[in-house]
C-alpha positions as CSV (number, residue, x, y, z in Angstrom):
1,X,0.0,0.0,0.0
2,X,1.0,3.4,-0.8
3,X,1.8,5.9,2.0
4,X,-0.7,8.3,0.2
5,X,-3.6,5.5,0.3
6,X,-2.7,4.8,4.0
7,X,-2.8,8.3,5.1
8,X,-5.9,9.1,3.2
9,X,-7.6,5.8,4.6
10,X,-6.3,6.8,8.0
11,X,-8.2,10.0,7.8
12,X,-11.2,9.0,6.7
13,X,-11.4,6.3,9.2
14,X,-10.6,9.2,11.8
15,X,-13.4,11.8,10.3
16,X,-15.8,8.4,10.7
17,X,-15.0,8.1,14.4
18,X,-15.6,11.7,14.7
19,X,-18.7,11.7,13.5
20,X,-19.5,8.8,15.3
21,X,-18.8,10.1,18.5
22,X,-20.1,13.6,17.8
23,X,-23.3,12.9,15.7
24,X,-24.3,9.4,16.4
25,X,-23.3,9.4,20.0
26,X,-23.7,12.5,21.5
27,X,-24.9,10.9,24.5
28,X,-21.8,8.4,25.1
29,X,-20.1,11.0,27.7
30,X,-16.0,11.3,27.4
31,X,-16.0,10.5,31.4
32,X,-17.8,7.1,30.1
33,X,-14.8,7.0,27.1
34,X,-11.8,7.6,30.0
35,X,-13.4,4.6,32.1
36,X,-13.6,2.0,29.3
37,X,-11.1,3.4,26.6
38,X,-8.6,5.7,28.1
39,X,-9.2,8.7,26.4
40,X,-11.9,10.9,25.4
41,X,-13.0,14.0,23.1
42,X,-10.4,16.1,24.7
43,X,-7.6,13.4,24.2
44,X,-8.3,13.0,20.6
45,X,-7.9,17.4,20.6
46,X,-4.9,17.3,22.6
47,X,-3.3,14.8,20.3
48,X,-4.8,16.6,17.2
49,X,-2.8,20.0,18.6
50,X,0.2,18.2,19.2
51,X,0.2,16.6,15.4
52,X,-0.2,20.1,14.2
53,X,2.6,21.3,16.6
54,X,5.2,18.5,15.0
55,X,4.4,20.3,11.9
56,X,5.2,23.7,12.6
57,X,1.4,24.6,12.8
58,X,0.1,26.6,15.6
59,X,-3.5,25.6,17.4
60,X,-4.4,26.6,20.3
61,X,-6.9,24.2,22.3
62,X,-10.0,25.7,21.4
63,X,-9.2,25.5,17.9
64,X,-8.0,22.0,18.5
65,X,-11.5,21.1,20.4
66,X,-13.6,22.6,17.8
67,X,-11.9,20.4,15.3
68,X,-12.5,17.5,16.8
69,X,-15.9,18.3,18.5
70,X,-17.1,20.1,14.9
71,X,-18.4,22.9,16.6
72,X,-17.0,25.1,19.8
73,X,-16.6,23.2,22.6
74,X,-19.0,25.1,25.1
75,X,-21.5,24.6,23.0
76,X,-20.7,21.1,22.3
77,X,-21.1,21.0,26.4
78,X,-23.5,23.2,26.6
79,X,-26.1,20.4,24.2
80,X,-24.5,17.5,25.5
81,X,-22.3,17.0,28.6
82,X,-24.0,15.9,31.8
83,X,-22.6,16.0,35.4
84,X,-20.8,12.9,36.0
85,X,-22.5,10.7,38.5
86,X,-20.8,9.8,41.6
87,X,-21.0,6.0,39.9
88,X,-19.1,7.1,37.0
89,X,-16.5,9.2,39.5
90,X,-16.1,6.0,41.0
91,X,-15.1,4.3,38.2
92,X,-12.9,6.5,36.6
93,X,-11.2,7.0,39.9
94,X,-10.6,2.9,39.7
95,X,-9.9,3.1,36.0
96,X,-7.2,5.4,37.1
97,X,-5.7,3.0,39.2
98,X,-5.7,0.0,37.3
99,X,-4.2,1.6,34.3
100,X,-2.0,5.0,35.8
Protein backbone atom coordinates (compact mmCIF):
# COMPACT_ATOMS: atom_id res chain seq x y z
CA UNK A 1 0.00 0.00 0.00
CA UNK A 2 1.03 3.36 -0.78
CA UNK A 3 1.84 5.95 2.00
CA UNK A 4 -0.67 8.28 0.19
CA UNK A 5 -3.61 5.53 0.26
CA UNK A 6 -2.68 4.81 4.05
CA UNK A 7 -2.77 8.35 5.07
CA UNK A 8 -5.95 9.11 3.19
CA UNK A 9 -7.61 5.81 4.56
CA UNK A 10 -6.34 6.78 8.04
CA UNK A 11 -8.17 9.98 7.77
CA UNK A 12 -11.20 8.98 6.68
CA UNK A 13 -11.42 6.31 9.22
CA UNK A 14 -10.58 9.19 11.84
CA UNK A 15 -13.42 11.78 10.29
CA UNK A 16 -15.81 8.42 10.75
CA UNK A 17 -14.98 8.10 14.40
CA UNK A 18 -15.62 11.70 14.68
CA UNK A 19 -18.65 11.68 13.49
CA UNK A 20 -19.54 8.78 15.27
CA UNK A 21 -18.76 10.09 18.50
CA UNK A 22 -20.15 13.56 17.84
CA UNK A 23 -23.27 12.89 15.66
CA UNK A 24 -24.30 9.39 16.41
CA UNK A 25 -23.30 9.42 20.00
CA UNK A 26 -23.67 12.50 21.55
CA UNK A 27 -24.87 10.95 24.50
CA UNK A 28 -21.80 8.43 25.08
CA UNK A 29 -20.06 10.99 27.73
CA UNK A 30 -16.00 11.34 27.42
CA UNK A 31 -16.00 10.52 31.39
CA UNK A 32 -17.77 7.11 30.05
CA UNK A 33 -14.80 7.02 27.07
CA UNK A 34 -11.81 7.60 29.99
CA UNK A 35 -13.39 4.61 32.14
CA UNK A 36 -13.59 2.01 29.28
CA UNK A 37 -11.11 3.44 26.63
CA UNK A 38 -8.62 5.67 28.13
CA UNK A 39 -9.16 8.74 26.41
CA UNK A 40 -11.89 10.87 25.36
CA UNK A 41 -12.98 13.98 23.07
CA UNK A 42 -10.45 16.11 24.74
CA UNK A 43 -7.58 13.41 24.19
CA UNK A 44 -8.30 13.04 20.62
CA UNK A 45 -7.85 17.43 20.65
CA UNK A 46 -4.94 17.35 22.64
CA UNK A 47 -3.33 14.76 20.26
CA UNK A 48 -4.81 16.57 17.15
CA UNK A 49 -2.80 19.96 18.64
CA UNK A 50 0.24 18.19 19.21
CA UNK A 51 0.17 16.62 15.43
CA UNK A 52 -0.21 20.08 14.21
CA UNK A 53 2.65 21.25 16.63
CA UNK A 54 5.18 18.46 15.02
CA UNK A 55 4.43 20.30 11.88
CA UNK A 56 5.20 23.67 12.56
CA UNK A 57 1.42 24.60 12.76
CA UNK A 58 0.08 26.61 15.56
CA UNK A 59 -3.53 25.59 17.41
CA UNK A 60 -4.41 26.57 20.26
CA UNK A 61 -6.89 24.21 22.34
CA UNK A 62 -10.02 25.72 21.42
CA UNK A 63 -9.20 25.47 17.87
CA UNK A 64 -8.01 22.04 18.51
CA UNK A 65 -11.51 21.09 20.42
CA UNK A 66 -13.55 22.59 17.84
CA UNK A 67 -11.86 20.36 15.31
CA UNK A 68 -12.51 17.46 16.76
CA UNK A 69 -15.89 18.30 18.52
CA UNK A 70 -17.14 20.11 14.89
CA UNK A 71 -18.39 22.92 16.57
CA UNK A 72 -17.01 25.11 19.77
CA UNK A 73 -16.60 23.19 22.62
CA UNK A 74 -18.99 25.12 25.11
CA UNK A 75 -21.52 24.60 23.02
CA UNK A 76 -20.70 21.15 22.29
CA UNK A 77 -21.08 21.00 26.41
CA UNK A 78 -23.52 23.19 26.60
CA UNK A 79 -26.05 20.38 24.20
CA UNK A 80 -24.47 17.45 25.48
CA UNK A 81 -22.30 16.96 28.64
CA UNK A 82 -24.00 15.88 31.82
CA UNK A 83 -22.60 16.03 35.36
CA UNK A 84 -20.80 12.94 36.04
CA UNK A 85 -22.51 10.65 38.54
CA UNK A 86 -20.75 9.83 41.61
CA UNK A 87 -20.99 6.05 39.88
CA UNK A 88 -19.13 7.11 37.03
CA UNK A 89 -16.48 9.16 39.48
CA UNK A 90 -16.12 5.97 40.99
CA UNK A 91 -15.10 4.33 38.23
CA UNK A 92 -12.94 6.45 36.56
CA UNK A 93 -11.17 6.98 39.94
CA UNK A 94 -10.63 2.93 39.72
CA UNK A 95 -9.86 3.09 35.97
CA UNK A 96 -7.19 5.35 37.07
CA UNK A 97 -5.71 3.02 39.19
CA UNK A 98 -5.70 0.00 37.34
CA UNK A 99 -4.20 1.59 34.29
CA UNK A 100 -1.97 5.04 35.79
Amino acid sequence: MHAIDRTELEAAAFRRLLKHLNQDRPDVQNIDLMILAGFCRNCLADWYREAAAERGIEMSKNQAREAIYGMPFAEWKAKYQKDATPEQLAAFEAAQKRHP
